[in-house]
N, CA, C and O atoms as a MOPAC input file, in Angstrom:
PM7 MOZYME 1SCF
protein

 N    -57.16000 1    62.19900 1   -68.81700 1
 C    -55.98800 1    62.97700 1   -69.09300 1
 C    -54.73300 1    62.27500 1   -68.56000 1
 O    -53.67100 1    62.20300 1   -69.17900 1
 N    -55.01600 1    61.67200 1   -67.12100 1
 C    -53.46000 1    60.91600 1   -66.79300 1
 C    -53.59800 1    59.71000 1   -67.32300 1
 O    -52.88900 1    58.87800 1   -66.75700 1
 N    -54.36200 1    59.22000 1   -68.35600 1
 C    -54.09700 1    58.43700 1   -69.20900 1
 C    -53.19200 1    58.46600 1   -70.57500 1
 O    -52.34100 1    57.69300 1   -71.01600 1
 N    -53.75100 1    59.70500 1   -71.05400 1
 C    -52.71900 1    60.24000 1   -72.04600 1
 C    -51.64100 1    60.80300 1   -71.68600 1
 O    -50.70700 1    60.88600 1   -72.48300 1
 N    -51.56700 1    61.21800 1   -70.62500 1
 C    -49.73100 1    61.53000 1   -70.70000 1
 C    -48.95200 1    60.44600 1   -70.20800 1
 O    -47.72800 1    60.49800 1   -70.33000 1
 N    -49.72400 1    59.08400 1   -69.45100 1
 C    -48.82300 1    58.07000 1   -69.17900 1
 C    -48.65400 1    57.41100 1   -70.46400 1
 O    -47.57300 1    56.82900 1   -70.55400 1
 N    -49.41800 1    57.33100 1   -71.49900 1
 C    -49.10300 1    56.79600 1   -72.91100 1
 C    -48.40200 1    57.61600 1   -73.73200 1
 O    -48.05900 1    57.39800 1   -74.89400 1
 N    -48.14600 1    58.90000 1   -72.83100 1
 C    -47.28100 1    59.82900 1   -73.70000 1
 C    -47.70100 1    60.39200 1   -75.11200 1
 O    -46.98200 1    60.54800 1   -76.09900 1
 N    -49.39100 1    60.72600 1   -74.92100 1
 C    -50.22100 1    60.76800 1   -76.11800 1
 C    -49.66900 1    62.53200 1   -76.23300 1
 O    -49.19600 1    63.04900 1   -77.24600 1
 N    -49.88200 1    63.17300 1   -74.96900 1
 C    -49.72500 1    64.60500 1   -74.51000 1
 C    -48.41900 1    64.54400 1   -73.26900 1
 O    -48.08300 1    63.71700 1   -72.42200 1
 N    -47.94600 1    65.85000 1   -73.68300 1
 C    -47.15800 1    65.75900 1   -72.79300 1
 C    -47.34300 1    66.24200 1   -71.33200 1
 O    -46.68600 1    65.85000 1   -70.36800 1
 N    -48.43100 1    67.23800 1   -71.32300 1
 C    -48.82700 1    67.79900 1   -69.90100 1
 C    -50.32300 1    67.97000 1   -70.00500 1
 O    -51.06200 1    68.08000 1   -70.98400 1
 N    -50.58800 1    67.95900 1   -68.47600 1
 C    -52.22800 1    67.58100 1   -68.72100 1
 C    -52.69700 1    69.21900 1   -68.24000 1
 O    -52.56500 1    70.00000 1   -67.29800 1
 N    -53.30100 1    69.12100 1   -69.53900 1
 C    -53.93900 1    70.76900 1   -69.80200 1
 C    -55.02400 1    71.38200 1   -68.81000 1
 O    -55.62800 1    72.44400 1   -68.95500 1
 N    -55.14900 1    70.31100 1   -67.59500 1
 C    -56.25600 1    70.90800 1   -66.90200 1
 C    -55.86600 1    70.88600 1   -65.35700 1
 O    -56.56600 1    71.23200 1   -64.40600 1
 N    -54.12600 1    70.22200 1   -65.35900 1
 C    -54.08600 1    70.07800 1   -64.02500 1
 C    -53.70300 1    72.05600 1   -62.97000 1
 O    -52.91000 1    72.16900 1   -62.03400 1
 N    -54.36800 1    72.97000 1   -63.43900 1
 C    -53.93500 1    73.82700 1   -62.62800 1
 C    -55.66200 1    74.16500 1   -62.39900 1
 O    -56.01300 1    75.09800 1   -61.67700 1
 N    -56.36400 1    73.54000 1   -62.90300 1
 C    -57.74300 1    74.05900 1   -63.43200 1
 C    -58.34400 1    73.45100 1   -61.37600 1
 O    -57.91100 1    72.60500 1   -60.59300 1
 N    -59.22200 1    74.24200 1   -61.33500 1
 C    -60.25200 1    74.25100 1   -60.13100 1
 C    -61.49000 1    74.17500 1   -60.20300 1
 O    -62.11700 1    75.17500 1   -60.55100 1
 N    -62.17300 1    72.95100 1   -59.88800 1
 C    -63.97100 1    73.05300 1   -59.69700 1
 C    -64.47400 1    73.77400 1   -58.89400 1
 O    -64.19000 1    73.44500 1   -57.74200 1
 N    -65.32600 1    74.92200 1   -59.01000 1
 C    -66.05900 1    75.26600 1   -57.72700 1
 C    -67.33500 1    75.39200 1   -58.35400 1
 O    -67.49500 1    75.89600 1   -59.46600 1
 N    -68.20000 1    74.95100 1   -57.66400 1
 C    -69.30200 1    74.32800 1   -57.21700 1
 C    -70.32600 1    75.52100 1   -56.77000 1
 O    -69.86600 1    76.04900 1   -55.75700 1
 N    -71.43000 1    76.06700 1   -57.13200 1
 C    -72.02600 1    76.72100 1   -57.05900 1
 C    -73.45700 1    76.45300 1   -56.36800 1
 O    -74.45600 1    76.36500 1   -57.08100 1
 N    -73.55700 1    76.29600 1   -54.66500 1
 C    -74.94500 1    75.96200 1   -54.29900 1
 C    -76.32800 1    76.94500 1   -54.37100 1
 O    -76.62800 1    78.13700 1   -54.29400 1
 N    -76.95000 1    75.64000 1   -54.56700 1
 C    -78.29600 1    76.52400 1   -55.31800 1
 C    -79.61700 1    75.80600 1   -54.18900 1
 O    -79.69300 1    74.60400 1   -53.93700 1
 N    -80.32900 1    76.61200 1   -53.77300 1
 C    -81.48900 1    76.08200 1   -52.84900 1
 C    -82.61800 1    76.37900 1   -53.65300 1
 O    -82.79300 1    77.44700 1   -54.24000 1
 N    -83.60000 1    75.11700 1   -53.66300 1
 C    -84.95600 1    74.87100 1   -54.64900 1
 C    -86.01400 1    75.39400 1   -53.35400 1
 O    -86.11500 1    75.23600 1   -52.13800 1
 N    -86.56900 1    75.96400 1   -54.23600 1
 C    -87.71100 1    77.23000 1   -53.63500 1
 C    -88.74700 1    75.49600 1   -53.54000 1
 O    -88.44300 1    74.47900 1   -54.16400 1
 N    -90.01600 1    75.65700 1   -52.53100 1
 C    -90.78400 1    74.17000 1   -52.10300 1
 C    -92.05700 1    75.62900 1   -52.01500 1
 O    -91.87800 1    76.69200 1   -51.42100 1
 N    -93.51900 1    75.13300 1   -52.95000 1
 C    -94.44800 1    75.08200 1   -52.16200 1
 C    -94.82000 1    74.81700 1   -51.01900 1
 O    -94.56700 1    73.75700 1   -50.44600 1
 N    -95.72800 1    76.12700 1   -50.36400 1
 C    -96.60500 1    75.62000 1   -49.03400 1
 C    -97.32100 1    75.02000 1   -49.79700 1
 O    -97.33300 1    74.82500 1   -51.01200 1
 N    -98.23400 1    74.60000 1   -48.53200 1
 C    -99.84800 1    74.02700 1   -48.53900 1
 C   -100.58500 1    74.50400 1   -49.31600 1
 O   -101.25600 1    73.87000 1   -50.13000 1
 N   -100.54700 1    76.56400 1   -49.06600 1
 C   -101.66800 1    77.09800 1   -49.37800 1
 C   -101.63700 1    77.26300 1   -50.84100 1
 O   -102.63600 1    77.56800 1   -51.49100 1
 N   -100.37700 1    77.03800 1   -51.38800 1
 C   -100.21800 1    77.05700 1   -52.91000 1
 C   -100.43200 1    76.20200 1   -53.60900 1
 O   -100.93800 1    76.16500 1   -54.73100 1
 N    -99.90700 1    75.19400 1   -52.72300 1
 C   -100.62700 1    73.86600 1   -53.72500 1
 C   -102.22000 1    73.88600 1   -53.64500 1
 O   -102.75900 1    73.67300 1   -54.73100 1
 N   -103.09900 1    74.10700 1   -52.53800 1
 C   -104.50100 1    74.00100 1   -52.30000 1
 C   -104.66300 1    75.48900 1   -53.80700 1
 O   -105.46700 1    75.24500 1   -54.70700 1
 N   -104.09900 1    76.44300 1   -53.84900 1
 C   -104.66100 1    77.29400 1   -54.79000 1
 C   -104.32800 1    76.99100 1   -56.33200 1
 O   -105.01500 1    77.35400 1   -57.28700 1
 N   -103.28000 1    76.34200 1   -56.37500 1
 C   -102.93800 1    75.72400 1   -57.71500 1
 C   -104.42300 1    74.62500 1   -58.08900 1
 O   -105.24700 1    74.68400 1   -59.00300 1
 N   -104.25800 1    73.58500 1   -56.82100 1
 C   -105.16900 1    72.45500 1   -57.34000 1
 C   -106.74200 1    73.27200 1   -57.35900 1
 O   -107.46900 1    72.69500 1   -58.16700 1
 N   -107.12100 1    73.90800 1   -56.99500 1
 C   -108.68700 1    74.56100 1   -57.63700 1
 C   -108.69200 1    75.28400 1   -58.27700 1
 O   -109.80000 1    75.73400 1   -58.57100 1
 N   -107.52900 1    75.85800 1   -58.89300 1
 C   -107.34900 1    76.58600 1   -60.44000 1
 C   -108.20500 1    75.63300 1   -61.44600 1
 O   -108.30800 1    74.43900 1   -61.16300 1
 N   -108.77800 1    76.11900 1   -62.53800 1
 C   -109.33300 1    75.51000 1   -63.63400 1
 C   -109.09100 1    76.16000 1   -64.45800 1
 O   -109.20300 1    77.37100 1   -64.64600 1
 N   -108.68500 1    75.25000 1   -65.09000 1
 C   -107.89300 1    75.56600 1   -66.85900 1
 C   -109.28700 1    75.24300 1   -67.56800 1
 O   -109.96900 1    74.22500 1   -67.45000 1
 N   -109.53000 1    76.40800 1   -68.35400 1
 C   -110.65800 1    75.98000 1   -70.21400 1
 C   -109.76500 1    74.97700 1   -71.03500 1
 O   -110.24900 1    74.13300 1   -71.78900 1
 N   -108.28200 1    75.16300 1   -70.79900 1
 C   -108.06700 1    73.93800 1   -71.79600 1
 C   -107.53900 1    72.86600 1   -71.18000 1
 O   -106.75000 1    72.78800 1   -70.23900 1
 N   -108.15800 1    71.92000 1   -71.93600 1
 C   -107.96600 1    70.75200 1   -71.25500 1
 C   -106.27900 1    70.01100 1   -70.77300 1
 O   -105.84500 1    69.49900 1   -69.74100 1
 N   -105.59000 1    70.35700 1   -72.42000 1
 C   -104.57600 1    70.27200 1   -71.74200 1
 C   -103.85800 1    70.53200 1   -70.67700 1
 O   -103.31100 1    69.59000 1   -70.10500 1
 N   -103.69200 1    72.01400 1   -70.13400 1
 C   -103.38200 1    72.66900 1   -69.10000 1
 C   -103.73900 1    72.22000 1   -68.04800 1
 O   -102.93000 1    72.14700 1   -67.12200 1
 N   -104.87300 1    71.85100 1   -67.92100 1
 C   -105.56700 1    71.06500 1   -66.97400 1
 C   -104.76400 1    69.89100 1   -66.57600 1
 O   -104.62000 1    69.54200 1   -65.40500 1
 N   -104.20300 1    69.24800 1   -67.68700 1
 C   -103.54400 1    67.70500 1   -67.59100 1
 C   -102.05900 1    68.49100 1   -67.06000 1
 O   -101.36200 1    67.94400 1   -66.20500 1
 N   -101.75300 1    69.55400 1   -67.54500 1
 C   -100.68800 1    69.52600 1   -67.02000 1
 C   -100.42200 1    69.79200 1   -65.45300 1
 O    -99.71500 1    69.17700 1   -64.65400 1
 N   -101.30400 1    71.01300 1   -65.28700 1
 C   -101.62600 1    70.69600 1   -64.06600 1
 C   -101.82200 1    69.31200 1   -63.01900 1
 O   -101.21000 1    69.41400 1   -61.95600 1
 N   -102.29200 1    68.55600 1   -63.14000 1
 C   -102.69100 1    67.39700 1   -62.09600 1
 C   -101.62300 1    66.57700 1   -62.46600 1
 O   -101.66100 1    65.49900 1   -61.87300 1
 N   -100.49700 1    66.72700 1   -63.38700 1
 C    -99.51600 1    65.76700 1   -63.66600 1
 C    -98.33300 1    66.52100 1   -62.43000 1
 O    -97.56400 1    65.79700 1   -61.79800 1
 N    -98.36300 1    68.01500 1   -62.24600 1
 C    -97.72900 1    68.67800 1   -61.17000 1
 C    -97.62400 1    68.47600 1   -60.10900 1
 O    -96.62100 1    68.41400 1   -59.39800 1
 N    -99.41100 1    68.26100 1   -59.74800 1
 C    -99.82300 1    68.38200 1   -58.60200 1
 C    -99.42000 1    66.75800 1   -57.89300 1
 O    -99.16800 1    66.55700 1   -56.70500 1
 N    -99.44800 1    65.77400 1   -58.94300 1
 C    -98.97400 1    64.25400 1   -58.36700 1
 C    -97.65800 1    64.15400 1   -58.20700 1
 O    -97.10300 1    63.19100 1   -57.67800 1
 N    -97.09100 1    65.16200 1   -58.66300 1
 C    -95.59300 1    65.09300 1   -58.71800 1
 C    -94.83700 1    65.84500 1   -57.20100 1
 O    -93.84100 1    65.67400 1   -56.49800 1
 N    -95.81500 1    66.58000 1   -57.25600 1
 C    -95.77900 1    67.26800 1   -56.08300 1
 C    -95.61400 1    66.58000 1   -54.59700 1
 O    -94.77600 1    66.75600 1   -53.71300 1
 N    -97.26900 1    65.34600 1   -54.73700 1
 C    -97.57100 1    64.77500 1   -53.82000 1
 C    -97.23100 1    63.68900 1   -53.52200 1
 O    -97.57000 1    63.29000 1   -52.40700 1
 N    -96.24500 1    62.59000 1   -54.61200 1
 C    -95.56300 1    61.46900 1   -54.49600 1
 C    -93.77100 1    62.26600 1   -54.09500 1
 O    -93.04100 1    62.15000 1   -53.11100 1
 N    -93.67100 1    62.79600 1   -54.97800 1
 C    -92.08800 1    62.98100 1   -54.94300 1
 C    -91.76100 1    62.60700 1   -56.12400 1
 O    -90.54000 1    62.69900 1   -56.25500 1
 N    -92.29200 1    62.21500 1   -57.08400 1
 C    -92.17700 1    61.52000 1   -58.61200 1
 C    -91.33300 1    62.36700 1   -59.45200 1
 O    -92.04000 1    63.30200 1   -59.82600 1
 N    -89.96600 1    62.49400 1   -59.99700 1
 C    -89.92300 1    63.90500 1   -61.19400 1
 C    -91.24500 1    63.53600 1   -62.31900 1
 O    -92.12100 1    62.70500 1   -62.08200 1
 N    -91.14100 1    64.40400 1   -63.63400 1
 C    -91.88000 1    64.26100 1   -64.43400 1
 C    -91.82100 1    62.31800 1   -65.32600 1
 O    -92.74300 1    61.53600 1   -65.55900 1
 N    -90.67800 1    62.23300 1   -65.51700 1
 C    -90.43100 1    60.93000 1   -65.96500 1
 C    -90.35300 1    59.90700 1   -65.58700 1
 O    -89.93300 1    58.89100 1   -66.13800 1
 N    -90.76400 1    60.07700 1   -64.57500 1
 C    -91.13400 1    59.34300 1   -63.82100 1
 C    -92.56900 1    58.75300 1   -64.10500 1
 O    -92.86700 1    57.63200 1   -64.51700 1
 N    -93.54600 1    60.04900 1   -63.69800 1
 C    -95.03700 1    59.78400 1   -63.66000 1
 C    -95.20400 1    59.36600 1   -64.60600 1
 O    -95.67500 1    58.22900 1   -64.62400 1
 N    -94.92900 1    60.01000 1   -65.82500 1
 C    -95.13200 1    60.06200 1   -67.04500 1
 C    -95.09900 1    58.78900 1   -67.66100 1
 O    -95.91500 1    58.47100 1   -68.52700 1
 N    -94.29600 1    58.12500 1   -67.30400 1
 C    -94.33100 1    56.53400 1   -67.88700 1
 C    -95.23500 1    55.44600 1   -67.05300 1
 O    -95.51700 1    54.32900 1   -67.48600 1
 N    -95.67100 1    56.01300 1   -65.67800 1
 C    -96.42900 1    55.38100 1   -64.77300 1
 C    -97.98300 1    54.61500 1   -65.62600 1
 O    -98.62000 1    55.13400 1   -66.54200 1
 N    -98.15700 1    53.76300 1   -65.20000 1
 C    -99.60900 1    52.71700 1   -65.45400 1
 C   -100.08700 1    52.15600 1   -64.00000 1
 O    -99.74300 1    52.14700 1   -62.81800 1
 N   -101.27200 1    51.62200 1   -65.01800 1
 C   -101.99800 1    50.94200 1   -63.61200 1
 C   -101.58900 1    49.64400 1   -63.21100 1
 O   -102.00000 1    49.03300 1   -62.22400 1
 N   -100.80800 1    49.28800 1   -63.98800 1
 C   -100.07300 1    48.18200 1   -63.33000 1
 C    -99.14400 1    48.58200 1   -62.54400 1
 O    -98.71500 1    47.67700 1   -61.82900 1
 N    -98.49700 1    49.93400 1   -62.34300 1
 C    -97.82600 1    50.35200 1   -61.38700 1
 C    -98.48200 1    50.75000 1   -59.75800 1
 O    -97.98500 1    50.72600 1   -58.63200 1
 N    -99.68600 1    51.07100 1   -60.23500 1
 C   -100.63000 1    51.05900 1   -58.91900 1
 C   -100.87900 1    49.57900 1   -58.35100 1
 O   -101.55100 1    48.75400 1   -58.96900 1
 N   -100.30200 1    49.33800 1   -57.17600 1
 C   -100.93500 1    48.32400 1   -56.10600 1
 C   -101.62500 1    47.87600 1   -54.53000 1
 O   -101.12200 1    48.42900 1   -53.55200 1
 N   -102.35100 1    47.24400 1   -54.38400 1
 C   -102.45600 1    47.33400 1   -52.72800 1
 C   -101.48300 1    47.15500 1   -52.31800 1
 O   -100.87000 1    46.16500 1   -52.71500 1
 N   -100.77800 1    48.19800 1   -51.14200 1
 C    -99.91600 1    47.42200 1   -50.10400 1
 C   -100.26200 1    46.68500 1   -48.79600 1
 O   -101.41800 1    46.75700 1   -48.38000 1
 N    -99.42000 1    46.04500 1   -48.18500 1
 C    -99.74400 1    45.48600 1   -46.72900 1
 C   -100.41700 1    46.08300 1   -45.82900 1
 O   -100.63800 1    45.60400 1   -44.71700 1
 N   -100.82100 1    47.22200 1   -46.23800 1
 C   -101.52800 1    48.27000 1   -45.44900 1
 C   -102.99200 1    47.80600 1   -45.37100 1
 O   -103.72200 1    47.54400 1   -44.41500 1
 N   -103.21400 1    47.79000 1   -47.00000 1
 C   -104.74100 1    48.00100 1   -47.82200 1
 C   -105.20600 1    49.45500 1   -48.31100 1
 O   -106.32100 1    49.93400 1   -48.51700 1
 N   -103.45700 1    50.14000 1   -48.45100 1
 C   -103.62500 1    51.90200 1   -48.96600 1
 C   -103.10800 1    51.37800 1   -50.39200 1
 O   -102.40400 1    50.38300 1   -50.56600 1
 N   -103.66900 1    52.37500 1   -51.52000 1
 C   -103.15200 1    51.89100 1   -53.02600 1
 C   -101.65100 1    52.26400 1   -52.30800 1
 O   -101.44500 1    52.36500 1   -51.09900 1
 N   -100.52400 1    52.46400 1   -53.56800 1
 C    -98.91200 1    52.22400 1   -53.46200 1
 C    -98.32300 1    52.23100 1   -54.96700 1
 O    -98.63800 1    51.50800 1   -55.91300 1
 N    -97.75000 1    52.85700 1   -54.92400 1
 C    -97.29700 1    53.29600 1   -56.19200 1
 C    -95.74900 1    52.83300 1   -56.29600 1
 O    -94.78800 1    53.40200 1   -55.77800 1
 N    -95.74000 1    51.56600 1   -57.15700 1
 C    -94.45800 1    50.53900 1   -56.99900 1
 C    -94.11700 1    50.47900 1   -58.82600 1
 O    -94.87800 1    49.98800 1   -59.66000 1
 N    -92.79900 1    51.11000 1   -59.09600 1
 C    -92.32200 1    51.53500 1   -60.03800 1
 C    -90.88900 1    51.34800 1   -59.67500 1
 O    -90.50700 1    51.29500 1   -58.50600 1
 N    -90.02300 1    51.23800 1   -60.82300 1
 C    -88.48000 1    52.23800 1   -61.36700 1
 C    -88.14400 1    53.02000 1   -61.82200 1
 O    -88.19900 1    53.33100 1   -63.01100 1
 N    -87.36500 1    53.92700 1   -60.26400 1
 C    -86.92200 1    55.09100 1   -61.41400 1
 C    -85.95500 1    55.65600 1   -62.20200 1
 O    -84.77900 1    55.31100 1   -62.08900 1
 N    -86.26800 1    56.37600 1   -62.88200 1
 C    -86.02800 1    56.67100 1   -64.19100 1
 C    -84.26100 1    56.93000 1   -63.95600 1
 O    -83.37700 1    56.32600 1   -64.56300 1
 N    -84.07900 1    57.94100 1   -62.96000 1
 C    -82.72800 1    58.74400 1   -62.84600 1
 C    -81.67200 1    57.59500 1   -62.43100 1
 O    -80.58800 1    57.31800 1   -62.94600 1
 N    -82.24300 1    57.10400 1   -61.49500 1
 C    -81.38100 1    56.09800 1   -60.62700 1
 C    -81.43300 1    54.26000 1   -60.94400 1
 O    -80.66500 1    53.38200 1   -60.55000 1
 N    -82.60800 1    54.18200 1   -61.76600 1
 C    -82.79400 1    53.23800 1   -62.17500 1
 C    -82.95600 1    51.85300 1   -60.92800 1
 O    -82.73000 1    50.64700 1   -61.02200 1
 N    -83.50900 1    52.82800 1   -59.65300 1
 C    -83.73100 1    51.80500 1   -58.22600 1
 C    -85.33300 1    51.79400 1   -57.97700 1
 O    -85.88800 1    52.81600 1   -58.38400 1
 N    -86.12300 1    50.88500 1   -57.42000 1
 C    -86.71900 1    50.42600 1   -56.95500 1
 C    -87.65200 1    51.55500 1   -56.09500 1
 O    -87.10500 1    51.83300 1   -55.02800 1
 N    -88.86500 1    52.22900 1   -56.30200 1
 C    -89.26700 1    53.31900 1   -55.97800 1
 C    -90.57700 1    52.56900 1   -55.35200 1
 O    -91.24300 1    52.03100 1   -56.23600 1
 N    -91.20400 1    52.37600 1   -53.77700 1
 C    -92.64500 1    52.56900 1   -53.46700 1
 C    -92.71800 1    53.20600 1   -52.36900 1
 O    -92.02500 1    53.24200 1   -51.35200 1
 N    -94.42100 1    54.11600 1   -52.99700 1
 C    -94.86500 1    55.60900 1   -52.50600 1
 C    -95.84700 1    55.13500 1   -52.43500 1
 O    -96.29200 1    54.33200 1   -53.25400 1
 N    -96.56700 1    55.64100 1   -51.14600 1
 C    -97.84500 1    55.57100 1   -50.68900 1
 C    -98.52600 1    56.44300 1   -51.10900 1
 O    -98.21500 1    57.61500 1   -50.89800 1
 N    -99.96600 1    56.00700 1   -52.02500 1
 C   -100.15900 1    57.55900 1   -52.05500 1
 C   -101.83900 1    57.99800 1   -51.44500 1
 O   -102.93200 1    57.51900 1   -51.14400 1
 N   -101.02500 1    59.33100 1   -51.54800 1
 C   -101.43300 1    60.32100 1   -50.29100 1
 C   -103.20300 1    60.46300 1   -50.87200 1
 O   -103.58900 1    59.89900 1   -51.89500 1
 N   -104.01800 1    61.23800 1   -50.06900 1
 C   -105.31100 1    61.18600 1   -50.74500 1
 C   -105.23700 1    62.61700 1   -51.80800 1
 O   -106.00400 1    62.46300 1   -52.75900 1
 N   -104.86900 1    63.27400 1   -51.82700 1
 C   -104.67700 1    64.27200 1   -52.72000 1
 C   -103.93300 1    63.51000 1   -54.42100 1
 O   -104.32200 1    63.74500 1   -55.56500 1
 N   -102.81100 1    62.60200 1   -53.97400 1
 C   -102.55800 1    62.49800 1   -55.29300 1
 C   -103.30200 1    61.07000 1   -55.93400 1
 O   -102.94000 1    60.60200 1   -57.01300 1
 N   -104.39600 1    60.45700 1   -55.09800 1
 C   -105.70500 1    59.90400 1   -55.59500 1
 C   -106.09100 1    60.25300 1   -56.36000 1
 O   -106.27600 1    59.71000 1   -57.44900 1
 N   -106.42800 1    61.69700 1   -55.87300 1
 C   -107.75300 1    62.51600 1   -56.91800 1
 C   -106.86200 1    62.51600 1   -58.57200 1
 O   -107.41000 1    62.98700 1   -59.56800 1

């Protein structure tokens, strides 16, 4: 906008009385005991099932969905440890992501 009125495209900038406010929002986090009751849920369909354990890794790396979702086994490696390691880019930030992973998001 103070581009166009220094080129004199507009004469006044239509938003300078305007105010952002910002609305904070706190993300509800599984316990333990929910994730332990989620992960021995069994779905009849298989899909559901997949969707499930795609949750539950998401859960247990920190991964969003688009993350995992594009994940391979070439993304799985040993680290210096000798624990697998889950060495990827991600998606949002487009930086350099490795996660140890946990024995739950093994399974």
């Amino acid at each position: 906008m103070r581009q166009c009125v220094a080129n004199k495209w507009i004469d006044i900038d239509p938003f300078c009385h305007y105010k952002m406010r910002l609305n904070q929002t706190h993300g509800n986090y599984l316990f333990k005991d929910e994730l332990d009751l989620l992960s021995s849920k069994k779905f009849l369909v298989q899909r559901l099932e997949q969707v499930k354990n795609i949750f539950l890794f998401s859960c247990y790396t920190g991964l969003c969905y688009s993350d995992v979702i594009k994940l391979t086994k070439n993304d799985l490696c040993i680290g210096i440890d000798g624990e697998v390691w889950s060495f990827t880019k991600r998606t949002k930030t487009d930086s350099d992501s490795r996660i140890p992973l946990l024995p739950h998001a093994k399974e």
